[in-house]
N, C-alpha and C positions, 0 to 999 in steps of 0.2 A: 704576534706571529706564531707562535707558539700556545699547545690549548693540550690538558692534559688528558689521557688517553684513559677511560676507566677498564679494569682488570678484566679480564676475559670470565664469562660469566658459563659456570658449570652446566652440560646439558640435563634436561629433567627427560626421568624416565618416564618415561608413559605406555602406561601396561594398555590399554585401549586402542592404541594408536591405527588397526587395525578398521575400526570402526566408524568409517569415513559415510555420512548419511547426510542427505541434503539439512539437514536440521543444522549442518557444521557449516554451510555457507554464509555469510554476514553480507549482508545490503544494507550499505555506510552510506544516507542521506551528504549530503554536500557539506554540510558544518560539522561531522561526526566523523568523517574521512579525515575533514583537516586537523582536527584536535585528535584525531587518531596517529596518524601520519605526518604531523609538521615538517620533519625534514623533507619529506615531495616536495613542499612549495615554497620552504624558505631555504632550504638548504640543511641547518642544522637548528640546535635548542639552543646554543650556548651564546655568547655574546655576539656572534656574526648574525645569528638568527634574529637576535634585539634588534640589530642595529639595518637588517633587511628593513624589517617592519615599517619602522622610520623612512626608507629607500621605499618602498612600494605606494606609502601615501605623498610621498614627495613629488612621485614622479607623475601622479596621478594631476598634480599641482600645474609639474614641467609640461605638462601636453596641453593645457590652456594657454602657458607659453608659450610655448611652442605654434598655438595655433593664431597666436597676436591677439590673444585674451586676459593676458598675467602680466602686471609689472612689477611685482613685489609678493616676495615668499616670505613667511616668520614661522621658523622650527624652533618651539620652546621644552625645553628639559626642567619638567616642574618640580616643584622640592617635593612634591607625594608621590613623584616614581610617574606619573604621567607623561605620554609626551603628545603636546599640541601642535596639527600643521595648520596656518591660515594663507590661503590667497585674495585675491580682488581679482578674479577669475567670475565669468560668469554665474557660477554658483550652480550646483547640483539638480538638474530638475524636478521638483517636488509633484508634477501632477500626474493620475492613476496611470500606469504602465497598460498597455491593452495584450499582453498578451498573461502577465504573473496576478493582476486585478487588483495590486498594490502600487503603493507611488515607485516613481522609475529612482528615488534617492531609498526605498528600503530594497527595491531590487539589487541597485548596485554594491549595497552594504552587505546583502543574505545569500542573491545565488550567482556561484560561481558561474565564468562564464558569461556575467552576462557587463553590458557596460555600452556607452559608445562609440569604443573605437573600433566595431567591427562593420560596421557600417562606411565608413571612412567618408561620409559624411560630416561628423561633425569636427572629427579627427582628421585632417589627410597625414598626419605624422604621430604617431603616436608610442610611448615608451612601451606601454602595459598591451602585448600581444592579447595574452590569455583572457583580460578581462575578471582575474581574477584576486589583485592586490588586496581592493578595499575590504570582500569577502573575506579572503583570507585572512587578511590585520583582526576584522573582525569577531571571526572565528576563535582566534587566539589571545582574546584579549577577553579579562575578566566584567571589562566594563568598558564602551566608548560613548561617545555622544556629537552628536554632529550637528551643526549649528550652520542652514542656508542663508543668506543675504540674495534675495531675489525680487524680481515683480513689486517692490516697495517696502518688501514684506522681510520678515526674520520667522525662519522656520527651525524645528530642533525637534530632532527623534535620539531617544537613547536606547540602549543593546546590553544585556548581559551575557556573555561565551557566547555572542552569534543570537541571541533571542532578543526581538524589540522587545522591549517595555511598552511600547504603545503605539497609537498612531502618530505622524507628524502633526505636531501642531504649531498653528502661529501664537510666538510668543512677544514680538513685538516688531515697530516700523523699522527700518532701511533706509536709506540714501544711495547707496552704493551696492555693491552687487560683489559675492565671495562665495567662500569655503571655508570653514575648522572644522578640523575632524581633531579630537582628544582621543585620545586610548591608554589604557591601564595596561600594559603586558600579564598576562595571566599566571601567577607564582606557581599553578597548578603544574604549568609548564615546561616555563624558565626558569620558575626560582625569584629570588628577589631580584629585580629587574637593576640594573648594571652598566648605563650607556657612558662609551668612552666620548669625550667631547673633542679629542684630536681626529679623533679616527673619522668620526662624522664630518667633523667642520672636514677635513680634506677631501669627503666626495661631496660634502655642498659645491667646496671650490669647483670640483671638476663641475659639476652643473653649471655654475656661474661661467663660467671659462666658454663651456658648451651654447650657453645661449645669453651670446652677449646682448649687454644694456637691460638683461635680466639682473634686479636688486636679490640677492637670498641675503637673512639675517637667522644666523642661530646662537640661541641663548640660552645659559646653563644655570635657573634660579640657585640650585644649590651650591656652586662654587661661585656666583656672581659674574662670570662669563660671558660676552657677545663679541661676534663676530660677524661684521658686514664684506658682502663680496657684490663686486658691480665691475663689470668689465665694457668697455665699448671694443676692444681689440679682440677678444676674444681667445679662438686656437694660438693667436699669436704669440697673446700673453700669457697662455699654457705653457707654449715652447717654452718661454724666457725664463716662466715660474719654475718650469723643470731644470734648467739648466744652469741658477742661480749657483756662483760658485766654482765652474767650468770653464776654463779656456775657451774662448769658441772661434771658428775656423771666422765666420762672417758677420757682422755686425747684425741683421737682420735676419731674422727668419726670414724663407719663404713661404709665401702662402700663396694657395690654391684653394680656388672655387669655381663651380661650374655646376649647373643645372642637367641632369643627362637623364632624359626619359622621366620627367618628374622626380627622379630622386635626386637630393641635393648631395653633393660632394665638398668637402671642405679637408684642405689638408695642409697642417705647418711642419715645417722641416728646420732644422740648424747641425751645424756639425761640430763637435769638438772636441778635444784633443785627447781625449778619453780613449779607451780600449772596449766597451760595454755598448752593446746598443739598447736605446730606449723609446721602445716606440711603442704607444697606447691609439688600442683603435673602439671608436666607440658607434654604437646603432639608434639615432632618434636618444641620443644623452645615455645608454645604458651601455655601463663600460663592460666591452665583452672582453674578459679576461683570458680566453681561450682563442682571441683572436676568430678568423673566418673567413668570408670570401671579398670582403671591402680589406683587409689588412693582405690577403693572396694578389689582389689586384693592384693595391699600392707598391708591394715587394717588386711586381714583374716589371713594373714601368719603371720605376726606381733604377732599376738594374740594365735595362735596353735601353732607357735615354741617356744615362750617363756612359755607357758603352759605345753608343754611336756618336755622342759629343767628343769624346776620349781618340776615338780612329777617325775622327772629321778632322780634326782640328790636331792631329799628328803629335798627340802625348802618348800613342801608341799607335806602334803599326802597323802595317796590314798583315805581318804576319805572327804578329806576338797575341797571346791568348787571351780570350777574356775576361773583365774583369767579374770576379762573381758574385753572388749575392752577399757571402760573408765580406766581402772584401770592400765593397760601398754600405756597407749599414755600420763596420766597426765607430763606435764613438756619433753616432746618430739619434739625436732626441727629433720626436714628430708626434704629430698627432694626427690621425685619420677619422674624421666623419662623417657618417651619414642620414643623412634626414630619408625616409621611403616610406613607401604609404604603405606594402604590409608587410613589417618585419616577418622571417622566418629562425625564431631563436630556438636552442636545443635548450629544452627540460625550461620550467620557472623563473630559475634564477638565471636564465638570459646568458648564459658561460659563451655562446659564440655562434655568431651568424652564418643561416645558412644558405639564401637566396642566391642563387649560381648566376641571375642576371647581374649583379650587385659587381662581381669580379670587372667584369670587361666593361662596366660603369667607369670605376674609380680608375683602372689603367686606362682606360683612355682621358678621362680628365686628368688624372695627375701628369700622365707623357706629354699632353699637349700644354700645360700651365708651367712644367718642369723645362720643356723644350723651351719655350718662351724665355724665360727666367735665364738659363743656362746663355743664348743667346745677348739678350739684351745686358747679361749682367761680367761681361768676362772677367772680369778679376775676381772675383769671386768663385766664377768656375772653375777658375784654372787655381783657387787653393784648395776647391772639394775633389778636384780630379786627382791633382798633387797626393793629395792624404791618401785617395782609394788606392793610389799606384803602390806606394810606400807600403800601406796595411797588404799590397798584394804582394809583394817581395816577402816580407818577414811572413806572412802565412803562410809560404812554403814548404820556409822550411817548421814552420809548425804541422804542415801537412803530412810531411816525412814522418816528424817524430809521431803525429797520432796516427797513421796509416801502421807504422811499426806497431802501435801500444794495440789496435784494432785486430790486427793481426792476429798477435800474441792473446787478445782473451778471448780469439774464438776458436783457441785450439783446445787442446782437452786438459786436464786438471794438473798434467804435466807440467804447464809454463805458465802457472800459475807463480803470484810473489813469493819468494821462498819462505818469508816468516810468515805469511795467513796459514794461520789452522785452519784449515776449513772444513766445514760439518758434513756428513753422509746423507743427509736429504738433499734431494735434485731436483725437488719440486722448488720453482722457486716462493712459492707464494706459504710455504712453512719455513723458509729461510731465511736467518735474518745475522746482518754481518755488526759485530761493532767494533768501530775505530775508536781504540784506545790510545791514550795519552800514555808515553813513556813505556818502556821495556820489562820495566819490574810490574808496574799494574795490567801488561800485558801479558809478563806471564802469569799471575794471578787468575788472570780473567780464565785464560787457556784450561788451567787446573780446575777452576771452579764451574765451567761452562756444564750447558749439557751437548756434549759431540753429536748430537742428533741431528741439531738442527740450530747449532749456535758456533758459528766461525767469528774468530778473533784477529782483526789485524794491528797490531801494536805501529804507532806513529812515531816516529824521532824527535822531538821536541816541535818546533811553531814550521806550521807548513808556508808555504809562500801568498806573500797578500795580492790575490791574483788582481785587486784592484788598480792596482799600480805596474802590473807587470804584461808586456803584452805578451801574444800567443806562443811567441816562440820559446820565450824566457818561459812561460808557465808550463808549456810542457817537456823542459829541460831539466823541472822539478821532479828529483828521482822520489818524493813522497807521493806527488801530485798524478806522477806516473805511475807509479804501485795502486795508489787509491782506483784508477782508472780499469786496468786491467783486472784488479780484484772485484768490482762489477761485474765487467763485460759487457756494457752497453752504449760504450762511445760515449763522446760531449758536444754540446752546441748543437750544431742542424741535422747532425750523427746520431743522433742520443735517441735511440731505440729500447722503448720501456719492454718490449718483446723479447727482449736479449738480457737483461737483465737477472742477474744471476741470486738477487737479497732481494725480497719483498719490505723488510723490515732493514734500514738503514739507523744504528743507532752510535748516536756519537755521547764516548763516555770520557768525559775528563774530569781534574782534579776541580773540588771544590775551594779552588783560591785564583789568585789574579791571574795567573799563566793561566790555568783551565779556561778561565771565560773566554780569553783571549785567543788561545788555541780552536776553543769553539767558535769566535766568532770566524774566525780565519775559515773553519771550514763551511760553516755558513755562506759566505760570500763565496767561495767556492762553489758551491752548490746553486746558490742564486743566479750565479753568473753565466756558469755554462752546466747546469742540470738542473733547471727549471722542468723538467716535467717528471722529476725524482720528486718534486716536492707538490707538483699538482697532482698527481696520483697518490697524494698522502702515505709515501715510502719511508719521510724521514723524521726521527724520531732524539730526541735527547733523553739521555736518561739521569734520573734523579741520584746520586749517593747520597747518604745521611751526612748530617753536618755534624751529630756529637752522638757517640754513646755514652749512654748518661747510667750507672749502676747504683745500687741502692740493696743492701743485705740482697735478698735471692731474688732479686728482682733486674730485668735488665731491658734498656728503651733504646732504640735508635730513633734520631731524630733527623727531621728532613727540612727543619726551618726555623727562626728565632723564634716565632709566635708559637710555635711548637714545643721549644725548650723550658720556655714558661710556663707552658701550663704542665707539663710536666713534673717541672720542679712546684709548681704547688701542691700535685696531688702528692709530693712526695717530702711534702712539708715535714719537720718532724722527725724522720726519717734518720736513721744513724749511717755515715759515712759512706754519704753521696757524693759518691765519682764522676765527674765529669771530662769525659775524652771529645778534644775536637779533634776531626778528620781534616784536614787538609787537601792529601794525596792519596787515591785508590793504592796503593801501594803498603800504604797503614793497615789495611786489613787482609785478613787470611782471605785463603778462595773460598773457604765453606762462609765466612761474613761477607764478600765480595757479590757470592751469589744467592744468598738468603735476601740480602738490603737491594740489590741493585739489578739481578740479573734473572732470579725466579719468576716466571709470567706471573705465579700464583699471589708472589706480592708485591712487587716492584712495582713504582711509579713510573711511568714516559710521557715524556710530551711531544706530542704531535705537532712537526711544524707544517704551517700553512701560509699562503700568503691571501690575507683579505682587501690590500689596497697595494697592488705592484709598484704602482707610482711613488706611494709614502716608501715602500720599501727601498725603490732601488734609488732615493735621496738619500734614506738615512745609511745604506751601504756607500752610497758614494761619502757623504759627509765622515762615517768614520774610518773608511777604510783608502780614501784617496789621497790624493797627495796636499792638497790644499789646507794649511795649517789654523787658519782663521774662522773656518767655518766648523770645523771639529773645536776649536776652544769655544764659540759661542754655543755651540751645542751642549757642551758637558757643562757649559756653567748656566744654562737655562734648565737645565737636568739632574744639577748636582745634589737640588734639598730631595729628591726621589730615588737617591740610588738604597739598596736593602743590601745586608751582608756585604758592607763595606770589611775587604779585608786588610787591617793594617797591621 
């Protein structure tokens, strides 16, 4: 969730810069672009970009499924850094392309752009819009090789950074008909290549989930790892998968399907007793994180059908108000998806759908599947209605207190929280706030800062676990409240990155068991209701050293055990080596407070993100909810991994 932020890098002076001539323009052929620019198309370099990689030949897999050409995927994680995808998919076409005067399988491997789902011929649903996955993998990869199973035959071309080695050649018979693509991630790049196997195997699942009676199998040679998923239930057993662990209002999801305009609609819903809502919406399998116009269409039906069930059927009436969007999604796991024949996603990495016909697709099929249901199902109804009513009385009065806390941070710097210091830049995107642990490492921070452009708000000890507390109790939390107000940009459906007062959100506590804990508290804060604090990559943890380590004139701060080590060797030898461990920001002065921890010039941050929602807001509910059995099987499947056990 977190990925470290490198140090801001000095501008270079350039005495010429004046001397702007066409000779300074650069024309980046299609593979020189992508090894130029990789973030364009995968997003980033760092392990989410690894692990895209893997996602763009998968899904290249899921569209033969998808098209009832696939019945078995195998993603292998080889012990020389490789990763293999193989289907029983019709297999790639090997013969010359008429327009590139190469075969259509080095087409689709070299130039961007090109493929067959833009035809939607061979494709009517398809993951990869752009036509650019396999290109790109290829591009990025030091070495691939692709091995067709077609026409009787076994074909195989290999690529160095995007360059065939040769032509396709047949290198022996077939039975069967497929696809493997292998690929080396290019270190040139990445670096030593890095793939988490939880993190994968959980968006295998979502595919498997996605396109049930679909087999995927991924296997990690070097830790000896496999993992088979096969679902015939499909969304439903998505729901159930999400909600393992949770009280739920109804024994059954419901689901919803319906065919509208050729685009397929599928959608599962459960409710439970939870305070968070959880709902993932996905386009032709690729999970739009950013949501779009299929999750706008699912919201509105959601909210008009259980409204008009609610004043039919006299659980409200005709003149009491209605229920609103926040007030029927609280404690809501669902899944929304869609099959269409031509996605329109924003940027590469597919963040969220934009087809405007797509909206009044899904509300009408979810209003008319949800209508149904709500009818044929009344005990049931009448415990979702129940819940919405209830979540709509206690959101009142949490409306009160956040209309109050809303108020107060759009006035001027006057009614602001008494103890933030806050900095003299007003721009917000050179501002950046950190929430300090404790009073003494907040006044520290205060003393040590630079007032320019760095405000300090000091925290009271552990903030409220908002996972367990609902909306009214959480904003009755006088910390929860300061924190609010000292933004300025609201929470939940409120939460205007526009208003937003810190570009940089960093949260600094003590290096021992309270500090994690305090951190993770605000964490789940954050996740919970300013999710888009963290999609705009605002927020930030920051590193303190864990020992100063002294040595005659010599002096180290350290930031890690594997750290301390090597230190202590280079300093083997050595006469009367001190070693201090840090605990509490409060241990050091503000001139060591803000050398180690709060100078741009050398401090570490790490940037928090979220690369899988779903895995995220599991393991929030598991350690932060109420449920005590599923938090102890966590920490004891977890326990040989935990680092800087403090005892």
């Amino acid at each position: 969730m977190a990925k470290r932020v490198p140090k801001p890098a000095k501008p270079q002076n350039n005495q010429n810069n004046n001397d702007y001539v066409a000779e300074d323009i650069q024309v980046l052929g299609g593979r020189e672009a992508v090894r130029r620019r990789p973030g364009m198309y995968i997003g980033s370099t760092d392990q989410r970009g690894l692990h895209h990689l893997v996602y763009e030949i998968a899904y290249n897999s899921i569209d033969e499924a998808m098209a009832g050409c696939c019945t078995k995927i195998l993603i292998i994680l080889k012990e020389d850094g490789a990763v293999s995808v193989e289907d029983d998919g019709r297999g790639i076409p090997v013969e010359i392309h008429p327009a590139t005067g190469v075969s259509a399988l080095e087409t689709v491997m070299t130039v961007l752009h090109a493929g067959a789902k833009f035809g939607g011929h061979t494709y009517q649903v398809s993951g990869g819009l752009h036509g650019v996955g396999a290109s790109v993998v290829n591009a990025l990869s030091s070495r691939v090789c692709c091995r067709v199973k077609r026409n009787g035959k076994v074909y195989q071309q290999e690529y160095r950074q995007g360059i065939p080695q040769g032509e396709v050649a047949e290198v022996d018979k077939a039975s069967e008909t497929g696809t493997t693509i292998v690929f080396y991630a290019d270190e040139e790049i990445f670096g030593q290549a890095s793939y988490d196997f939880d993190t994968l195997s959980d968006r295998i699942r979502e595919m498997a989930y996605l396109n049930k009676e679909l087999e995927i199998t991924i296997r990690d040679e070097k830790k000896d790892r496999e993992l088979s998923f096969y679902f015939e239930g499909g969304i439903t057993g998505f729901v159930r998968h999400l909600n393992r662990g949770r009280v739920v209002r109804h024994l059954r999801p419901i689901y919803i399907t319906k065919e509208v305009n050729s685009t397929i609609v599928e959608a599962a819903l459960q409710y439970n007793d939870g305070f968070t809502e959880s709902v993932f919406s996905f386009a032709n399998c690729v999970n739009t994180v950013d949501g779009g116009q299929h999750l706008t269409g699912f919201r509105s039906a959601l909210t008009r059908v259980l409204n008009d069930y609610a004043h039919k059927n006299k659980f409200l009436k005709d003149d009491e108000p209605n229920l609103t969007g926040e007030d029927v999604r609280e404690g809501l796991t669902a899944i929304i998806s869609v099959k269409l024949h031509e996605p329109q996603f924003e940027g590469q990495t597919k963040g969220k759908l934009g087809n405007i016909e797509v909206k009044s697709q899904v509300e009408s099929a979810v209003g008319e599947g949800l209508s149904i249901y709500l009818g044929e199902h009344p005990d049931e109804a009448r415990k979702i209605i129940e819940k919405c009513i209830t979540v709509a009385k206690a959101r009142e009065a949490a409306r009160k207190a956040r209309d109050l806390i809303i108020r107060k941070s759009s006035l001027d710097t006057g009614t602001l929280p008494g103890k933030l210091a806050d900095c003299s830049e007003k721009d917000p995107s050179h501002c950046e706030l950190y929430l300090v642990e404790g009073d003494s490492a907040g006044g520290s921070a205060k003393q040590g800062r630079n007032r320019r452009f760095q405000a300090i708000l000091p925290l009271r000890g552990k903030i409220l676990n908002v996972e367990k507390a609902p909306p009214d109790k959480m904003l009755g939390s006088e910390e929860i409240r300061i924190i609010i107000t000292a933004l300025g940009a609201g929470i939940d459906d409120e939460f205007d990155p526009a208003r937003l007062r810190y570009h940089r959100v960093i949260l600094m506590t003590d290096a021992d068991v309270d500090g994690s804990h305090i951190r993770t508290l605000l964490l789940t804060f954050f996740f919970r209701h300013m999710t888009e604090l963290i999609n705009h990559g605002y927020l930030y943890i920051a590193q303190p050293p864990l020992y100063r380590i002294k040595a005659a004139s010599s002096q180290h701060w350290v930031y890690s055990e594997q750290e301390k080590e090597e230190v202590l060797q280079e300093l083997k030898g050595a006469k009367k080596v001190n070693i201090q461990r840090y605990k509490g920001l409060g241990e050091m002065t503000p001139e060591q407070l803000w050398s180690t921890t709060m100078d741009p010039e050398t401090r570490t941050l790490l940037g928090v993100g979220i690369e899988d929602a779903a895995r995220a807001d599991h393991i929030f509910h598991v350690l932060m909810g109420g449920e005590v059995p599923p938090r102890k099987a966590f920490i004891q499947a977890h326990a040989q991994s935990v680092k800087n056990l403090d005892i």
